[in-house]
PQR file of N, CA, C, O and H, with PARSE charges and radii, in Angstrom:
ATOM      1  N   UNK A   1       6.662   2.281 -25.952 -0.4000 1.5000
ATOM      2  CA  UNK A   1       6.365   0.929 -25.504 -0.0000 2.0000
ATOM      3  C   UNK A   1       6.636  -0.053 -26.639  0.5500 1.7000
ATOM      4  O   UNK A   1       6.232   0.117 -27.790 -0.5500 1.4000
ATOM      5  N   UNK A   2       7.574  -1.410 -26.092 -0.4000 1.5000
ATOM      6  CA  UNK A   2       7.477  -2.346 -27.370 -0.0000 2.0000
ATOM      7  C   UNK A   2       6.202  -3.146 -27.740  0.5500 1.7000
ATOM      8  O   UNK A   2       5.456  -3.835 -27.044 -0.5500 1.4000
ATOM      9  H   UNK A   2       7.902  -1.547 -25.157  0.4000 1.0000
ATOM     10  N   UNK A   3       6.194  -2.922 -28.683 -0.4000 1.5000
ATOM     11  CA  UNK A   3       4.675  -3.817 -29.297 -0.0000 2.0000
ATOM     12  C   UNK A   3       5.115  -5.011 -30.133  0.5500 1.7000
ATOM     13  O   UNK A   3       4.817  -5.117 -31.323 -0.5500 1.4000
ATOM     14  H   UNK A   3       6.801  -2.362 -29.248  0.4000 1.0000
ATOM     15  N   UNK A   4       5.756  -5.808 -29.537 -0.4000 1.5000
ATOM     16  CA  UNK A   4       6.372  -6.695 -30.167 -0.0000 2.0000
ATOM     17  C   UNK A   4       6.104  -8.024 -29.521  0.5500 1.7000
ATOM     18  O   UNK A   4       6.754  -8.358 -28.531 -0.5500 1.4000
ATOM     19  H   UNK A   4       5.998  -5.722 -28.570  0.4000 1.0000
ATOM     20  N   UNK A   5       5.052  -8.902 -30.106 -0.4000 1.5000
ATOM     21  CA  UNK A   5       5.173 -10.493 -29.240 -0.0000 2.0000
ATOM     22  C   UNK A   5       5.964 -11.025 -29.044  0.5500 1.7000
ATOM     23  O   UNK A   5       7.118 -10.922 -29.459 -0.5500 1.4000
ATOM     24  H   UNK A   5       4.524  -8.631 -30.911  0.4000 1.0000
ATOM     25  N   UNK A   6       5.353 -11.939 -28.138 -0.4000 1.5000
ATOM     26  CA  UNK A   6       6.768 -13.034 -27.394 -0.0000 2.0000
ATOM     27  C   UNK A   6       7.307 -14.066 -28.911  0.5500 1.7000
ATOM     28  O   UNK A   6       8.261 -14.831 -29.058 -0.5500 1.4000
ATOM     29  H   UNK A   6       4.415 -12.023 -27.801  0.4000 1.0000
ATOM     30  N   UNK A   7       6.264 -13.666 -29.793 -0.4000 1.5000
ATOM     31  CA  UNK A   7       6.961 -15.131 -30.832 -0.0000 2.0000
ATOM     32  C   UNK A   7       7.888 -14.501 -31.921  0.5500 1.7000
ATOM     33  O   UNK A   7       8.577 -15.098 -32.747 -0.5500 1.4000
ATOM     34  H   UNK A   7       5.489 -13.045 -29.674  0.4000 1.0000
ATOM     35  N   UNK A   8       7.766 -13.347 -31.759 -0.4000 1.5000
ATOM     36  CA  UNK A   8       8.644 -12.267 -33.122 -0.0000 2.0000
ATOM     37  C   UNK A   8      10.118 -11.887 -32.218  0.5500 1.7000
ATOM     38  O   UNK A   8      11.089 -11.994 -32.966 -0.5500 1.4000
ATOM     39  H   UNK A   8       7.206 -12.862 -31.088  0.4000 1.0000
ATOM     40  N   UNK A   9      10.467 -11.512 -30.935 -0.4000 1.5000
ATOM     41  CA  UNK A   9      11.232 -11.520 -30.021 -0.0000 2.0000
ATOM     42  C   UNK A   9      12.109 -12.956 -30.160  0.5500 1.7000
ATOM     43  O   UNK A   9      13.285 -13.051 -30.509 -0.5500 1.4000
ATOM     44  H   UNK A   9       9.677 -11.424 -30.327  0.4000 1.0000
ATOM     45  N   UNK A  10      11.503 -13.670 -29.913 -0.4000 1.5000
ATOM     46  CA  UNK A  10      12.040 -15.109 -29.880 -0.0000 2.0000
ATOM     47  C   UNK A  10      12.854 -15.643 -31.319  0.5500 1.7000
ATOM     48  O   UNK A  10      14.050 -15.911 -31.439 -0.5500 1.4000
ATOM     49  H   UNK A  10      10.548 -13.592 -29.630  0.4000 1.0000
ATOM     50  N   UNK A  11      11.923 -15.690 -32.206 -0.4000 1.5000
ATOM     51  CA  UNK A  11      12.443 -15.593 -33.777 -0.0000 2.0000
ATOM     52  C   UNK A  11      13.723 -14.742 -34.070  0.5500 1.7000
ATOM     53  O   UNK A  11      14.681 -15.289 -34.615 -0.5500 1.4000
ATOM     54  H   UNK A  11      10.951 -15.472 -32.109  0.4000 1.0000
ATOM     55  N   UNK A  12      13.770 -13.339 -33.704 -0.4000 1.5000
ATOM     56  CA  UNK A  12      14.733 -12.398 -33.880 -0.0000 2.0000
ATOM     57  C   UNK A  12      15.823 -12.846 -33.128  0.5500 1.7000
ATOM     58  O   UNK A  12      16.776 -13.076 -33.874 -0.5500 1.4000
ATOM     59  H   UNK A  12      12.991 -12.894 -33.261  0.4000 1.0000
ATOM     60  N   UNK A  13      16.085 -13.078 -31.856 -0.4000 1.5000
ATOM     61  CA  UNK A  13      17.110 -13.211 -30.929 -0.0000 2.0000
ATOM     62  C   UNK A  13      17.289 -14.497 -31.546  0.5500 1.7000
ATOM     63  O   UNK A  13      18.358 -14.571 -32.153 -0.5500 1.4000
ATOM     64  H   UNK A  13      15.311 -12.891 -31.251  0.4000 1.0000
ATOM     65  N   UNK A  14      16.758 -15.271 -31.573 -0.4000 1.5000
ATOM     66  CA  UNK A  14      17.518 -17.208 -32.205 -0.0000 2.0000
ATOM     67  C   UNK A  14      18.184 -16.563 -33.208  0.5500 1.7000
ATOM     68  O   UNK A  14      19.407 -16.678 -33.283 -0.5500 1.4000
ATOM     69  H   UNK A  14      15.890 -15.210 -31.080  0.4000 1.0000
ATOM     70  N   UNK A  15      17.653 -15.994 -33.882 -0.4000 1.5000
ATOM     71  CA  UNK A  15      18.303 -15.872 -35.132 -0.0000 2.0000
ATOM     72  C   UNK A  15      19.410 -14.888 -35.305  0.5500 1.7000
ATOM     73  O   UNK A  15      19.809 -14.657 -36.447 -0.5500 1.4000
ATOM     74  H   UNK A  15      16.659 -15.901 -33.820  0.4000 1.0000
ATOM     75  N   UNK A  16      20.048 -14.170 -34.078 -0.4000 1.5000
ATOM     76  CA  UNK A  16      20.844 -13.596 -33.859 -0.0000 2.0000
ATOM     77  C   UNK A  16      22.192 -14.193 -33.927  0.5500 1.7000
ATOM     78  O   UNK A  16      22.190 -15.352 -33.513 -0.5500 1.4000
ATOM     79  H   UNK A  16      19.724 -14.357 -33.151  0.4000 1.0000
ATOM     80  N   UNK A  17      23.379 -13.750 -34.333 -0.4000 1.5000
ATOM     81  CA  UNK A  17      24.423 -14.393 -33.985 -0.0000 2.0000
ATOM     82  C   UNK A  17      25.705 -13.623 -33.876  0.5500 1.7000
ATOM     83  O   UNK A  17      25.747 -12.589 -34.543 -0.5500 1.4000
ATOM     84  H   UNK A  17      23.381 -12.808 -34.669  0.4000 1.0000
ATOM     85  N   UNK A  18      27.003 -14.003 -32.996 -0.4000 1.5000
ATOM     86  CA  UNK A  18      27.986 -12.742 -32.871 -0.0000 2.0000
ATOM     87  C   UNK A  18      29.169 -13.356 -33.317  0.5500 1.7000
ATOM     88  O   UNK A  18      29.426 -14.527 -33.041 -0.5500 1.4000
ATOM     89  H   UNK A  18      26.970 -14.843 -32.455  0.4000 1.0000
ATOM     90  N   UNK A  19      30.138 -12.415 -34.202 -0.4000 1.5000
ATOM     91  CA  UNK A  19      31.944 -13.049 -34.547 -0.0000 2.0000
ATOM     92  C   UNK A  19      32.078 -12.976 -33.425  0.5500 1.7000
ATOM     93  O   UNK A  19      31.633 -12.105 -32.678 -0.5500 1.4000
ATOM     94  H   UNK A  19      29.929 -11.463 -34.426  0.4000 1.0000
ATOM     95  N   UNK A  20      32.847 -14.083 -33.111 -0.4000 1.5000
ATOM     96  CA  UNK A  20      33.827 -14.018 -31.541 -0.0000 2.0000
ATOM     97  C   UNK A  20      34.819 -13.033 -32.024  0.5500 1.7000
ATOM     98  O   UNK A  20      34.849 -11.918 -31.503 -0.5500 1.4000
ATOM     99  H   UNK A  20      33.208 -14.791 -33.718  0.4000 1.0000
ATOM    100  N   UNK A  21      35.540 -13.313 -32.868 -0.4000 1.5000
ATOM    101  CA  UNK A  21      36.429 -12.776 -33.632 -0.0000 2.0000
ATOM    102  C   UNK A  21      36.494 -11.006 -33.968  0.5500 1.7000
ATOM    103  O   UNK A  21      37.481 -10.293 -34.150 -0.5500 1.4000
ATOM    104  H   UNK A  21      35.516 -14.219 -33.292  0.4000 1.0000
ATOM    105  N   UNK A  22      35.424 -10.755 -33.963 -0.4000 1.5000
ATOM    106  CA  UNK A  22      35.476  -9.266 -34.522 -0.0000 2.0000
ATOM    107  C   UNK A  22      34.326  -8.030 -33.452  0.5500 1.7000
ATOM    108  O   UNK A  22      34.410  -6.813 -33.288 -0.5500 1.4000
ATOM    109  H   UNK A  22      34.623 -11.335 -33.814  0.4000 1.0000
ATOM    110  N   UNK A  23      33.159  -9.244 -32.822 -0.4000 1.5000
ATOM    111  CA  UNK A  23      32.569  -8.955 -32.066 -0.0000 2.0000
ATOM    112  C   UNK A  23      31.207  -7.924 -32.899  0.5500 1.7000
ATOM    113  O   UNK A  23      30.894  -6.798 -32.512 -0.5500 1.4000
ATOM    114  H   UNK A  23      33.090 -10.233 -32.956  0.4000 1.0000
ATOM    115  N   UNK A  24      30.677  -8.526 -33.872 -0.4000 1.5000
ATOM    116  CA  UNK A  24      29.823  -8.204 -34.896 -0.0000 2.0000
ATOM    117  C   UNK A  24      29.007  -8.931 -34.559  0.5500 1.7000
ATOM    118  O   UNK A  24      29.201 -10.129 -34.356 -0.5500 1.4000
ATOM    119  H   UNK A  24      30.931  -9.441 -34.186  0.4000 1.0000
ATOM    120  N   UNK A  25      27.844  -8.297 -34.424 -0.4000 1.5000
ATOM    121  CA  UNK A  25      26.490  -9.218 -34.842 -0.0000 2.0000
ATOM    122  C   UNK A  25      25.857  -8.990 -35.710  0.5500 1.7000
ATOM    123  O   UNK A  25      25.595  -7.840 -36.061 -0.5500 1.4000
ATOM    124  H   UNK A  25      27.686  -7.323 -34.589  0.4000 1.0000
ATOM    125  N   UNK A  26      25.370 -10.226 -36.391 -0.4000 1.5000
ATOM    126  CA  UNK A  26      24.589 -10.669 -37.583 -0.0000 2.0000
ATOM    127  C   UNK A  26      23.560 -11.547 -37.208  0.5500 1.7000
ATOM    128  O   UNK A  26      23.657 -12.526 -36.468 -0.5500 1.4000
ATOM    129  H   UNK A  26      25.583 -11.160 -36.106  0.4000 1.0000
ATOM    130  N   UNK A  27      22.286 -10.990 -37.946 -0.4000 1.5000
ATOM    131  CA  UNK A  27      21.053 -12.023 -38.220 -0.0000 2.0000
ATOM    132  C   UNK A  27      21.082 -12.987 -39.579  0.5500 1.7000
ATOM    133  O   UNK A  27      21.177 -12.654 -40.760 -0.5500 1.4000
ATOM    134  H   UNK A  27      22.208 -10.195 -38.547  0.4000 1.0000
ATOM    135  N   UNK A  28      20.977 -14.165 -39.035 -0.4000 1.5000
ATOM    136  CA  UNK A  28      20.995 -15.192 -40.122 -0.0000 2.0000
ATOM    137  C   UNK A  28      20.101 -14.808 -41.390  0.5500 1.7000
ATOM    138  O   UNK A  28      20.298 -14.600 -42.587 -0.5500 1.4000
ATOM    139  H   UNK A  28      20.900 -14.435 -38.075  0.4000 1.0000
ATOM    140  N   UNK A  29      19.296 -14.816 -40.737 -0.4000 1.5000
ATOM    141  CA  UNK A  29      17.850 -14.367 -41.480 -0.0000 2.0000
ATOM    142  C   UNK A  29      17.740 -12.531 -42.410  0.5500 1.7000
ATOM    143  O   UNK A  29      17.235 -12.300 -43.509 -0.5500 1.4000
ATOM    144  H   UNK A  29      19.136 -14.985 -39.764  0.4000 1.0000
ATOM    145  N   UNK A  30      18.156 -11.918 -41.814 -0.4000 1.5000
ATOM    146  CA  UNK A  30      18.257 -10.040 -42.580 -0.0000 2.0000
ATOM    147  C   UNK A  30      19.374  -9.901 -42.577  0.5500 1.7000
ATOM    148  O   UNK A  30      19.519  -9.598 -43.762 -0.5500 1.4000
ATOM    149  H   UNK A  30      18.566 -12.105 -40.921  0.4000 1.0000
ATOM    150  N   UNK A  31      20.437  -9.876 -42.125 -0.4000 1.5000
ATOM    151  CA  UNK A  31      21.876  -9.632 -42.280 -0.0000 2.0000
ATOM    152  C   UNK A  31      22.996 -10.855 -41.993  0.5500 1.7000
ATOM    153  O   UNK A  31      23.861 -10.744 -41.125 -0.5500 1.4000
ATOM    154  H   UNK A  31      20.319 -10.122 -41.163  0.4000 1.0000
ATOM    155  N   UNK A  32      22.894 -11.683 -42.594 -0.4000 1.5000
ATOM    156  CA  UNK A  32      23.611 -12.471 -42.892 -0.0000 2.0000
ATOM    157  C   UNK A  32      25.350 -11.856 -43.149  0.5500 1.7000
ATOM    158  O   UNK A  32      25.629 -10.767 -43.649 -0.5500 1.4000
ATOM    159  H   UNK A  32      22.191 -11.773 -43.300  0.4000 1.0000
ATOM    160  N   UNK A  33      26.377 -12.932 -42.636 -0.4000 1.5000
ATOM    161  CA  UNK A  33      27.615 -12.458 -43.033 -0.0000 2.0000
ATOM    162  C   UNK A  33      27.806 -12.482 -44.349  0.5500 1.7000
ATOM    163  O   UNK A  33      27.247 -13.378 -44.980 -0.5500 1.4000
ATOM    164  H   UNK A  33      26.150 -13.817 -42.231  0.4000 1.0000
ATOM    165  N   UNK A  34      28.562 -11.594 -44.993 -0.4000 1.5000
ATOM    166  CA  UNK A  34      29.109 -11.908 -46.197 -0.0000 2.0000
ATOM    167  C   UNK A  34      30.321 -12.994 -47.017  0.5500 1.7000
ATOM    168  O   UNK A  34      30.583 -13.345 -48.167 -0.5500 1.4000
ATOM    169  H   UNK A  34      29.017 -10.866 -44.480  0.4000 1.0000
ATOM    170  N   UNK A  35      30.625 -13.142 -46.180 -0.4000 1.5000
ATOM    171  CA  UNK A  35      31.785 -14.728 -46.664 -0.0000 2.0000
ATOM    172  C   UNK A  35      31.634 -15.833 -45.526  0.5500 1.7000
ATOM    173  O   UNK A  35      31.647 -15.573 -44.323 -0.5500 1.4000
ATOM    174  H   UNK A  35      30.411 -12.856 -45.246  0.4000 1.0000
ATOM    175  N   UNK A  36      31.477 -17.217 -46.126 -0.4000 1.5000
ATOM    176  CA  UNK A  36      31.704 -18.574 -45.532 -0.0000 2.0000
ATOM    177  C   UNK A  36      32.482 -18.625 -44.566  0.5500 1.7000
ATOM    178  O   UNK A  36      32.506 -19.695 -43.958 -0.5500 1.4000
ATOM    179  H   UNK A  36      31.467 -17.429 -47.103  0.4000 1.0000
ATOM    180  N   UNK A  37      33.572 -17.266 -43.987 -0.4000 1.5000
ATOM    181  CA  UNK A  37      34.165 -18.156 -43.028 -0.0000 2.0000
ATOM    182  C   UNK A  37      34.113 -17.376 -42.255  0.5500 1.7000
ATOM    183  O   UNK A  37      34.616 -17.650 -41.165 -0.5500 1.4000
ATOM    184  H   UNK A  37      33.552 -16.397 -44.481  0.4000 1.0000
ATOM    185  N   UNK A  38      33.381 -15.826 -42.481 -0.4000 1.5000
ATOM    186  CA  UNK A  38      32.942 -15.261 -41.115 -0.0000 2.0000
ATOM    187  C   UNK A  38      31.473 -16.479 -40.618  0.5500 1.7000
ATOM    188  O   UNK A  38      31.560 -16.983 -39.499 -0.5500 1.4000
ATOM    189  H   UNK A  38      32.972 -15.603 -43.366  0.4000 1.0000
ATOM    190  N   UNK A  39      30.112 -16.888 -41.595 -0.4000 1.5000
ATOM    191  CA  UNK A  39      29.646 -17.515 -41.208 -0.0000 2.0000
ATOM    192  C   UNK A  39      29.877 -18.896 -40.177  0.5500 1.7000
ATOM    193  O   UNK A  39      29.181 -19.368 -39.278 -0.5500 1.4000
ATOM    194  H   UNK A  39      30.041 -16.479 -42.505  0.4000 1.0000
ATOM    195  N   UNK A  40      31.218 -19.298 -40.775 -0.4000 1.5000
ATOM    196  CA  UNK A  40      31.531 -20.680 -40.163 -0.0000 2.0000
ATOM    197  C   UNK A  40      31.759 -20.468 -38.663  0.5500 1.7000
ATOM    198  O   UNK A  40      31.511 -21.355 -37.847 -0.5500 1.4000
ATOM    199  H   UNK A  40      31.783 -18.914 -41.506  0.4000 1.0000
ATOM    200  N   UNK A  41      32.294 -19.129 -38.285 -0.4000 1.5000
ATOM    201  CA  UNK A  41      32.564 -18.831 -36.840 -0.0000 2.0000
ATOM    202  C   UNK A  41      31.924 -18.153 -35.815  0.5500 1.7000
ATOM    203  O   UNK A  41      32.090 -17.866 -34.629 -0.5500 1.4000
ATOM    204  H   UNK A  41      32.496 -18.407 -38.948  0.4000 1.0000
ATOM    205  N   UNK A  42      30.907 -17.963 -36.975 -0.4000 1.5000
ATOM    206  CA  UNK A  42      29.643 -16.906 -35.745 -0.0000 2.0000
ATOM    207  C   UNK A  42      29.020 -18.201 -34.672  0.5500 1.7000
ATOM    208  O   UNK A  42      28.812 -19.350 -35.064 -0.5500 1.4000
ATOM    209  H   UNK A  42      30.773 -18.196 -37.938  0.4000 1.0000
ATOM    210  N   UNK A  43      28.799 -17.728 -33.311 -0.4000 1.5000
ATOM    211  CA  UNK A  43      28.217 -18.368 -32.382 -0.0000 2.0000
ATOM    212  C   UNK A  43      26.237 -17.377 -31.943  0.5500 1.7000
ATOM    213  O   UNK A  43      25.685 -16.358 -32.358 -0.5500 1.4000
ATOM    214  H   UNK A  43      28.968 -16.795 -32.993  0.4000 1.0000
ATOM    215  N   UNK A  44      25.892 -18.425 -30.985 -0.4000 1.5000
ATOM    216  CA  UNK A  44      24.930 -18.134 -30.406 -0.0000 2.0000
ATOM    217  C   UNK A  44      25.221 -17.780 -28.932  0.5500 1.7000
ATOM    218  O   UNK A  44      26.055 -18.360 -28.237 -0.5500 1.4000
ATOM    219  H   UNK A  44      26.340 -19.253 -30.648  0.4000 1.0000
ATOM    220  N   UNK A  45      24.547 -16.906 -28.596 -0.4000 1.5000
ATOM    221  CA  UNK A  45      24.796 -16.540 -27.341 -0.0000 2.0000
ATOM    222  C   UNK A  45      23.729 -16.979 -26.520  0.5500 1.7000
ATOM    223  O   UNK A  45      22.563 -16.775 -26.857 -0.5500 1.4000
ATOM    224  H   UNK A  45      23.869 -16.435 -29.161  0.4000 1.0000
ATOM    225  N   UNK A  46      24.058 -17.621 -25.370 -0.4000 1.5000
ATOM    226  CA  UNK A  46      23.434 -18.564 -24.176 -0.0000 2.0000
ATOM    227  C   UNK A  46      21.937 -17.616 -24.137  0.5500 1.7000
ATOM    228  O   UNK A  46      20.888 -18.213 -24.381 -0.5500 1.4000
ATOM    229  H   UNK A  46      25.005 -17.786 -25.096  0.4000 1.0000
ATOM    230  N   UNK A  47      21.918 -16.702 -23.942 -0.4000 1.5000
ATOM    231  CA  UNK A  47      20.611 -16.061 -23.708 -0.0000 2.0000
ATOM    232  C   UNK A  47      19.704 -15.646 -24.968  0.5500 1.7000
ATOM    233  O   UNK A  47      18.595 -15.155 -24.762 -0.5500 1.4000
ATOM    234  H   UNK A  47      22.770 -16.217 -23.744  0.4000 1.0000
ATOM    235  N   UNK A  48      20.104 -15.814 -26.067 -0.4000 1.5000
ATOM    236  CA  UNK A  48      19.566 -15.864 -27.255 -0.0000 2.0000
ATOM    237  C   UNK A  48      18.388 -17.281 -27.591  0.5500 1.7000
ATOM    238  O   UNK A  48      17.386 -17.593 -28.234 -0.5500 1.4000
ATOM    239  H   UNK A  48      21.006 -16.214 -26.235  0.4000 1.0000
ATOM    240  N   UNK A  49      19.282 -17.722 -26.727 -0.4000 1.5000
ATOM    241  CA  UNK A  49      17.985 -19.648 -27.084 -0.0000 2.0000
ATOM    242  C   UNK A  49      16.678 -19.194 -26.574  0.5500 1.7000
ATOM    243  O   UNK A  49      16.439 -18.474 -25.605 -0.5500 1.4000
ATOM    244  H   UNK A  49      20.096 -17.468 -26.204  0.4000 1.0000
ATOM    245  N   UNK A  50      15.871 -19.763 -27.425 -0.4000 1.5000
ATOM    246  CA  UNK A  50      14.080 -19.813 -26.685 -0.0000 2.0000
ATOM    247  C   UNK A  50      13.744 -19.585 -25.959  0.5500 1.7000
ATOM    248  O   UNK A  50      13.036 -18.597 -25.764 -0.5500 1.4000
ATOM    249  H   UNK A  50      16.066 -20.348 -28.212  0.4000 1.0000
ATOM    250  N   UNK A  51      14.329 -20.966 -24.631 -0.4000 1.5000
ATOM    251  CA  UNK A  51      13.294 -20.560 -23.973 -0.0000 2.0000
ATOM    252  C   UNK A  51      13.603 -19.667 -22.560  0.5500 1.7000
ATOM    253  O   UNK A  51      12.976 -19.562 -21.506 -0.5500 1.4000
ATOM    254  H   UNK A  51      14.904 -21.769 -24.789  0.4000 1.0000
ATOM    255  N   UNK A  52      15.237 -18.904 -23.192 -0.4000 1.5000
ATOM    256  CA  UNK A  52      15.715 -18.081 -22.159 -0.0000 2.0000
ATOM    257  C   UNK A  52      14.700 -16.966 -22.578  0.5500 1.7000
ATOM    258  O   UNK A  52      13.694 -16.516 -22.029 -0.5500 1.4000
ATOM    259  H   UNK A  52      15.746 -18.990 -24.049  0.4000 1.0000
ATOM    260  N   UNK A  53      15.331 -16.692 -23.740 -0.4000 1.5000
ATOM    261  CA  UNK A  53      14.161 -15.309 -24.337 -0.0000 2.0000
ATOM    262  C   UNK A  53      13.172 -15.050 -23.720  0.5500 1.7000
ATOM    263  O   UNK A  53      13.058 -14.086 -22.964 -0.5500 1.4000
ATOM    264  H   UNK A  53      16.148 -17.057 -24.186  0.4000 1.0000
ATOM    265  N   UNK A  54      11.877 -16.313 -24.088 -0.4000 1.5000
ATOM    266  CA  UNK A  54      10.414 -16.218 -23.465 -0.0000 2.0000
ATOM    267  C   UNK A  54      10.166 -16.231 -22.116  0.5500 1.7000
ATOM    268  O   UNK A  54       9.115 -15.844 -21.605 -0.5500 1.4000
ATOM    269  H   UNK A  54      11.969 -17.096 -24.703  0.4000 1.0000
ATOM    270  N   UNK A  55      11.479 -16.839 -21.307 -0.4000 1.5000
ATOM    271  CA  UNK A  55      11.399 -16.604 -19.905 -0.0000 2.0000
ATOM    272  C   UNK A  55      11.915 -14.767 -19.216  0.5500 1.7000
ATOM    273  O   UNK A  55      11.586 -14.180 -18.185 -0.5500 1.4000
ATOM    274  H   UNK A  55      12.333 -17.153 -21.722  0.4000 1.0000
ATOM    275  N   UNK A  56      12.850 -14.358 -20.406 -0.4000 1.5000
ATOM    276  CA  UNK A  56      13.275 -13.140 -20.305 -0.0000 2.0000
ATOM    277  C   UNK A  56      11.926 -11.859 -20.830  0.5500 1.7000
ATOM    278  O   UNK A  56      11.902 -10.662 -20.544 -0.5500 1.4000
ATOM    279  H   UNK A  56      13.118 -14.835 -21.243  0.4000 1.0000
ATOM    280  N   UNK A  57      10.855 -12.710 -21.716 -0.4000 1.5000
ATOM    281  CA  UNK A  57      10.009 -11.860 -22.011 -0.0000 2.0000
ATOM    282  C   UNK A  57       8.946 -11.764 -21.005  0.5500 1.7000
ATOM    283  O   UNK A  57       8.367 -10.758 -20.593 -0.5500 1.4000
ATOM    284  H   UNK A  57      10.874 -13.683 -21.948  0.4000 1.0000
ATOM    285  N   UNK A  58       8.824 -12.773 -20.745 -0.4000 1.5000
ATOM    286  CA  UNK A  58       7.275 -13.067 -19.474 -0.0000 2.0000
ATOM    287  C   UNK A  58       7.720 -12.165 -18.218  0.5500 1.7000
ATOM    288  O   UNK A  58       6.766 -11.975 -17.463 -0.5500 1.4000
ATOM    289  H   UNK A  58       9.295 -13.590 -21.080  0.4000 1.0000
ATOM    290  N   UNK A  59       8.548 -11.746 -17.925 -0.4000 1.5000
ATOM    291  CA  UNK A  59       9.549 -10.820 -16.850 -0.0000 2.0000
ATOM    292  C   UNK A  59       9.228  -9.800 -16.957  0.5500 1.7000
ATOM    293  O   UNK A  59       8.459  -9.251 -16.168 -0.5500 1.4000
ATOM    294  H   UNK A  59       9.323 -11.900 -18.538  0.4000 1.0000
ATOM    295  N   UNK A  60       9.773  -9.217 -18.051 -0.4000 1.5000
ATOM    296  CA  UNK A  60       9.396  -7.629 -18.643 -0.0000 2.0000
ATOM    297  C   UNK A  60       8.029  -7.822 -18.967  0.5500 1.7000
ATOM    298  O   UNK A  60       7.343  -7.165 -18.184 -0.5500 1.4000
ATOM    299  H   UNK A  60      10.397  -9.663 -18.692  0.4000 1.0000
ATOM    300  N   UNK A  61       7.437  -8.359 -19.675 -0.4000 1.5000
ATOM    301  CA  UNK A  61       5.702  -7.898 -20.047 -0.0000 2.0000
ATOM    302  C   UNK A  61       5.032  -8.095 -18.533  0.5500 1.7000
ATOM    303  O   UNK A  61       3.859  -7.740 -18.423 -0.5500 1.4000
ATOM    304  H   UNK A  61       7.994  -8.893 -20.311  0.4000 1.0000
ATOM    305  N   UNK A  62       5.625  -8.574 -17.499 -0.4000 1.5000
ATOM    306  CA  UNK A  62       4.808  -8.556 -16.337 -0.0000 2.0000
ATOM    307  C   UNK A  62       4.940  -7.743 -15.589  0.5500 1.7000
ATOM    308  O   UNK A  62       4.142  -7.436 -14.703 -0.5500 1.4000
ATOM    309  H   UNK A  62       6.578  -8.862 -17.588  0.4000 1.0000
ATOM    310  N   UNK A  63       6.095  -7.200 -15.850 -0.4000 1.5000
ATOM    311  CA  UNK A  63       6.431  -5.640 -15.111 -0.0000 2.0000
ATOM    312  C   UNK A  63       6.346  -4.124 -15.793  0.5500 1.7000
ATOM    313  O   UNK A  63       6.656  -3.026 -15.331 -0.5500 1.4000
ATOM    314  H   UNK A  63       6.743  -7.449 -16.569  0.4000 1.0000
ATOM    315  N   UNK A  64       5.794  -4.517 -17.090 -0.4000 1.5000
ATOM    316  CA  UNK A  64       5.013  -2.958 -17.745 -0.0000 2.0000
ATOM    317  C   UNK A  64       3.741  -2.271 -17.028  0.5500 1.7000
ATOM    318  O   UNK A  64       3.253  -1.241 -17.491 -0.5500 1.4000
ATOM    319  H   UNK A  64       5.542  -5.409 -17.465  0.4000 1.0000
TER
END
């Protein structure tokens, strides 16, 4: 079972990000890219924002 709150979930996924380019994901925050211009091109992915997350979490914790 995940034992993980809705505010540590939320934090992690924002802070997620993917190369279009290479199709890598990196956390800004623990794994950061290693050169400026993979950083410059990493995106966020639509379901990564807030308050998709917390709407994606309230779903699953209501159906455990």
């Amino acid at each position: 079972m995940l034992e993980q709150g809705v505010e540590e979930s939320v934090r992690r996924l924002n802070n997620r990000r993917i190369d279009p380019f290479t199709g890598n994901e990196y956390s800004v925050e623990l794994n950061p890219p290693k050169t400026e211009e993979i950083a410059n091109r990493l995106v966020q992915r639509k379901e990564d924002e807030s308050a998709i997350v917390k709407k994606r979490y309230n779903i699953w914790s209501s159906n455990v």
